[in-house]
Steps between C-alpha positions, in 0.01 A plus 500: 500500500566094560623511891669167422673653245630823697632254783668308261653828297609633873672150609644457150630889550603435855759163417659725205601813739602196744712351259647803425686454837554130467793390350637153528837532373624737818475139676757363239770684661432417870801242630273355751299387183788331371600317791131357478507367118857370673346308743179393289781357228636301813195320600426400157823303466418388827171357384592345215590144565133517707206361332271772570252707284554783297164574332498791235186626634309486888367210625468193709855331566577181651880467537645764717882646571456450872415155504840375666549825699612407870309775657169476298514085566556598845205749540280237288569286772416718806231579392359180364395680133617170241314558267507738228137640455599696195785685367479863232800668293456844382681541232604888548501673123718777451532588862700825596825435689342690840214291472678172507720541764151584725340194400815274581544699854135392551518200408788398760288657770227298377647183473419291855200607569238343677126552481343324800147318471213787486779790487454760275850559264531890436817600273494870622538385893729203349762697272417886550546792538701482186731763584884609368568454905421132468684460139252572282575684178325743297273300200259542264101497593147589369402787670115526332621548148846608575798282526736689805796420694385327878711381748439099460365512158460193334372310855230465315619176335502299837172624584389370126664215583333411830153547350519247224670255761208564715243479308652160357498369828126596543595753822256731571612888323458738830585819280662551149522826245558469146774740329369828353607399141617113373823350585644304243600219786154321496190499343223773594341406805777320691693770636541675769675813676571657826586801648586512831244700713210472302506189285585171594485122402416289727320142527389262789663145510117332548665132551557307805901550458824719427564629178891571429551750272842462268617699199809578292600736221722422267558672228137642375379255615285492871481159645254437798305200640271425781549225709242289764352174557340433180454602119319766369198411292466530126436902443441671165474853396207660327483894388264659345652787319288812363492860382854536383646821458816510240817588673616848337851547353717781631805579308794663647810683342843357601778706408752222547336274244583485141247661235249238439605317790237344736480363865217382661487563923130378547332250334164611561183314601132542401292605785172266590274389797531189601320277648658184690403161663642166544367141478676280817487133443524247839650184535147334546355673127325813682511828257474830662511823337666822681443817404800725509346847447551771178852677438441822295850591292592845330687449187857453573666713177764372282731778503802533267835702456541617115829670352455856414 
């Protein structure tokens, strides 16, 4: 028999069971939950005399929420960072209530941080352990083909985050892992995840000053910049995407739906190796091309809840 087929049969097998045990409408009840969707309705009233961008999908972004913020002027300042380099939103799609409020805790830790000349940035040393002792809730993550329940799921996002930024400001990528199966944040190829222990994301600030790190979320929506001396060159993407594997379709029962009635939880995602570089253009018309290794993705399944 095909091995490639028995591995995917067994991690196709392996995210139903784990589904079976995953169920995002317990969250729906949780007050703390609501006090969150509270506060996230709050800072978008907030924002909305500010002229600042709210793209409908991730990317570069060039007017920012904290741009008149006394203490991020005042830590621009100190540390004599001006200029924006570059600046990323992740626009978060369908995220799960635990998962949100991780990424905004880590986000506020984040925000103020400095990456001295020739210092290597690791998130892990920077934000973890992502623990319930230091406020971090239970949210979704890939675990191999199985989505599960971690302490600090969804941390993820600022570690995706980070590694576009960086590699948009042409740092140097000291250690990055791709997710087990697609995220539907980014494209293939730009993410990346961390768990604490044993995977980490971490780059090396390779100019000759500090690099203040800022970042927001509001809403879905994850703001962060990097800030130094001068611009980032002109970067663009290139992936290389073969052997796609069709993401399955798992159906579940729902007793609490109507007959006929259908829900979808997962919008799945083909699986693929992919293969990704980037072409950095100087001030002074030099091209260089970086290669940014292969990410290998199991189909992510669509999986959806039918009326009996």
């Amino acid at each position: 028999m095909d091995k490639d087929k028995i591995s995917l049969f067994m991690a196709n097998l392996a995210m139903l069971l784990a589904l079976e045990s995953y169920n995002p409408k317990k969250v729906d009840i949780n007050q703390d939950i609501k006090e969150d969707c509270i506060e996230i309705k709050i800072e978008q009233e907030d924002n909305k005399e500010k002229e600042i961008d709210m793209p409908e999908v991730s990317g570069t972004v060039s007017n920012l929420p904290w741009e008149e913020d006394e203490d991020f002027l005042k830590a621009k300042e100190e540390n004599n960072t001006p200029v924006l380099m570059a600046a990323f939103c992740a626009v978060l799609i369908d995220p799960l209530p635990g998962e949100s409020y991780n990424v905004k805790l880590a986000a506020k830790s984040l925000a103020g941080t400095v990456v001295g000349p020739q210092e290597i940035f690791s998130q892990n040393t920077t934000l973890g352990p992502y623990t319930q002792s230091r406020g971090y809730r239970l949210g979704a993550s890939f675990a191999g083909p199985n989505i599960v329940q971690t302490e600090g799921g969804g941390v993820c996002k600022i570690a995706t985050t980070l590694y576009n930024l960086a590699v948009l400001c042409d740092l140097e990528i000291i250690e990055r892992y791709n997710h087990s199966m697609p995220v539907n944040y980014v494209p293939y190829g730009q993410d990346a995840t961390v768990a604490y222990g044993y995977k980490d994301f971490r780059f090396k600030n390779n100019k000759d000053f500090p690099i203040l790190i800022w970042t927001q979320v509001i809403g879905h929506r994850l703001y962060m910049g990097f800030y130094g001396q001068e611009k980032a060159p002109l970067v663009e993407w290139h992936h290389n995407i073969t052997n796609r594997v069709e993401a399955p379709t798992h159906i579940r029962i729902n007793p609490d739906l109507k007959e006929g009635e259908e829900r979808i939880l997962i919008k799945g995602i083909d699986g693929a190796r992919v293969e990704s570089l980037v072409t950095i253009k100087y001030e002074d018309g030099t091209i260089k091309t970086k290669n940014l290794g292969v990410s290998q993705y199991l189909p992510l399944p669509h999986v959806i809840e039918k009326g009996p």
